[in-house]
N, C-alpha and C positions, 0 to 999 in steps of 0.2 A: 886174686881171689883166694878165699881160705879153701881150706878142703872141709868143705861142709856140705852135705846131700842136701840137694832141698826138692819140693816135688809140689805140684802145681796142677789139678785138676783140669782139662780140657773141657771133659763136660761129661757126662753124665757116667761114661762108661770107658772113659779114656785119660789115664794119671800119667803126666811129664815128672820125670825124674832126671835132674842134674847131680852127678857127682862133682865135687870140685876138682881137684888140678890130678890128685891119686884116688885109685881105686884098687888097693889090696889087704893084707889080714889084717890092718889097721880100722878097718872100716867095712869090708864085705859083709860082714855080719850083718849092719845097719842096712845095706842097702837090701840085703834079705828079709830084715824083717820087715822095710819099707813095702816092698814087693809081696811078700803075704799080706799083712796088713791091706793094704788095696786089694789084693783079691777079697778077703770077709768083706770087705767095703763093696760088692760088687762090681770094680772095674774089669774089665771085660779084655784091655788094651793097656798097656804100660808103652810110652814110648822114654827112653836113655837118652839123654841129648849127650852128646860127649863132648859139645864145643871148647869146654873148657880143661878136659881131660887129659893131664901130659902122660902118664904111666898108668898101668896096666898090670898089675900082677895076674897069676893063676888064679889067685884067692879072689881075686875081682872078677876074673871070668867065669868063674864059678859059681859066683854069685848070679848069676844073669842064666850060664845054662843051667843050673840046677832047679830054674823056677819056670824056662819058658815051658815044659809039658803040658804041665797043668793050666799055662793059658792056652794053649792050642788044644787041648779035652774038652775047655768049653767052648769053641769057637773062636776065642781071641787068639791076640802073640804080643809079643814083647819086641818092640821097633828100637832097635838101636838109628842116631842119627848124626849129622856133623862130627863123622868118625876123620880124625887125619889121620893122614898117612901112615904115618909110624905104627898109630894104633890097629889100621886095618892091616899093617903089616903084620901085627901079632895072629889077627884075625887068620890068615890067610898063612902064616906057618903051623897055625894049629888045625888048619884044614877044615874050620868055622865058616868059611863065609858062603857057602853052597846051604848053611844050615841056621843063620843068623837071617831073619830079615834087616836090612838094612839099606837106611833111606839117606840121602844127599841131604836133606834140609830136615827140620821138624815139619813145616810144612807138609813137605813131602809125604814125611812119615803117619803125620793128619790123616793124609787121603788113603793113605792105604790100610790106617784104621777103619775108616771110614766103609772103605768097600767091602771091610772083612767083619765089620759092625753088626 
């Protein structure tokens, strides 16, 4: 898979965002601006699928906490999802994952948009 963001509408108030295989200063921007851009759009819910995601920089994580406030201000959050290992090992040396939500599947992450909808 290239490393190319791509993002996918759920439905009305819920945008999936896949980064490709990297997520850092080569590309954080982009998924920033992804992530604003959907909020003007009114999504409510951003969910990250990471299924494809092998690396992880600062500048990528950065990119994801520096936007979730302002979804949880209006009620929504930003679901991270299909995190491996490695990556939630990042997660969990930067003392993130008490403050990420994060879901097992996309699915998953669906329904907990869903209840927080």
């Amino acid at each position: 898979m290239e490393n190319r963001i791509s993002q996918q509408p759920l439905n009305d108030f819920t945008l999936v965002i896949t980064p490709g295989k990297t997520l850092d200063n080569t590309n954080a921007h982009e998924m920033v601006q992804i992530i604003l851009e959907a909020q003007t759009k009114e999504y409510s819910h951003i969910i990250v699928d990471m299924a494809h995601l092998e690396f992880l920089s600062s500048a990528g994580v950065g990119s994801i906490l520096g936007t979730i406030d302002s979804f949880r201000d209006i009620g929504g959050d930003i679901v991270v999802c299909n995190v491996s290992s490695h990556i939630l090992h990042v997660f969990e040396v930067l003392d993130l994952t008490g403050y990420l939500t994060i879901a097992a599947t996309e699915t998953e992450a669906a329904e907990q948009c869903q209840t927080k909808g």
